[in-house]
C-alpha positions as CSV (number, residue, x, y, z in Angstrom):
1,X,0.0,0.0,0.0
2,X,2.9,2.3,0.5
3,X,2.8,2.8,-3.0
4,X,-0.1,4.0,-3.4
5,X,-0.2,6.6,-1.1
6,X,-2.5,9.8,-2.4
7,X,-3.7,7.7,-4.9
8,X,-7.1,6.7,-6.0
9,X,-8.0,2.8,-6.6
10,X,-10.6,1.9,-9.0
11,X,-12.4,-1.6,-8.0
12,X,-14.8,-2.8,-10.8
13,X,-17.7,-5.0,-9.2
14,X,-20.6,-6.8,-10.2
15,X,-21.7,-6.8,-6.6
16,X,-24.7,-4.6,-6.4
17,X,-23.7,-4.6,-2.6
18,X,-20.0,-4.5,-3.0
19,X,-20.6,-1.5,-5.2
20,X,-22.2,0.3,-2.2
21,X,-21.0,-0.4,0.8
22,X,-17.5,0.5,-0.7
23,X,-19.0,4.0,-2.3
24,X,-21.9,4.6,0.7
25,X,-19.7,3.0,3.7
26,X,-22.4,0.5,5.1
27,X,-23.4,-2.7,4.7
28,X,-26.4,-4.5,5.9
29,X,-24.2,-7.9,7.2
30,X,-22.6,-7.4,10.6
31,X,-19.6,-9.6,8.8
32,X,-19.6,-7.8,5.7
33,X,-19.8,-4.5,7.7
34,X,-16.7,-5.6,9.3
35,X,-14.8,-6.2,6.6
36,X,-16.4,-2.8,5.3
37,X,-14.5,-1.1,8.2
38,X,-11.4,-2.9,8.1
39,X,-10.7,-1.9,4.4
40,X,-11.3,1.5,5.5
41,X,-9.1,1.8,8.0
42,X,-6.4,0.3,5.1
43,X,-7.6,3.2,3.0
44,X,-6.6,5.8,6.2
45,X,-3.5,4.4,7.5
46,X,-2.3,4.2,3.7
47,X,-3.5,7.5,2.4
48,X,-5.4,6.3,-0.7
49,X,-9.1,6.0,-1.6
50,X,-11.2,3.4,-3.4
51,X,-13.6,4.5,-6.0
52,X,-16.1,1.5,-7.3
53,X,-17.4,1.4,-10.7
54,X,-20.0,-1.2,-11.3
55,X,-19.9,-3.4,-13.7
56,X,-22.6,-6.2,-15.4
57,X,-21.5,-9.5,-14.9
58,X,-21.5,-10.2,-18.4
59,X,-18.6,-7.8,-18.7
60,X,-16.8,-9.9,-15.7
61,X,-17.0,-13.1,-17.2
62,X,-13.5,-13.9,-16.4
63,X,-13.0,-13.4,-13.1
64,X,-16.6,-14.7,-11.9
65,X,-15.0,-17.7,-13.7
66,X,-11.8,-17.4,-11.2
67,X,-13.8,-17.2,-8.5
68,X,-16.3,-19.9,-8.8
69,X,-13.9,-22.6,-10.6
70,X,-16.0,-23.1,-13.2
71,X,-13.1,-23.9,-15.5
């Protein structure tokens, strides 16, 4: 992260909930909402934001392939 200090991160998502908890800051899940908070605190102690852009998952193909093993 050190390199990324005063830097913006774009994360593309397909999550409809990924996409705003990281750009509103809440989640509904007490687990997810703690995971929310923890990559927040990354983002202060580093000095760098995240920015989500949503994306279909049509357009993500690829990694939703990575992630499920569906190879």
């Amino acid at each position: 992260a050190p390199d990324w200090a005063r830097t913006c991160v774009t994360l593309r998502v397909d999550s409809t909930g990924a996409f705003e908890g990281l750009n509103g800051g809440s989640l509904h899940k007490p687990a997810s909402q703690s995971l929310l908070h923890e990559i927040f605190l990354i983002t202060l102690s580093s000095n760098f934001s995240i920015r989500c852009v949503w994306i279909d998952s049509k357009s993500n193909y690829l990694a939703d392939t990575l992630s499920r093993f569906d190879m």
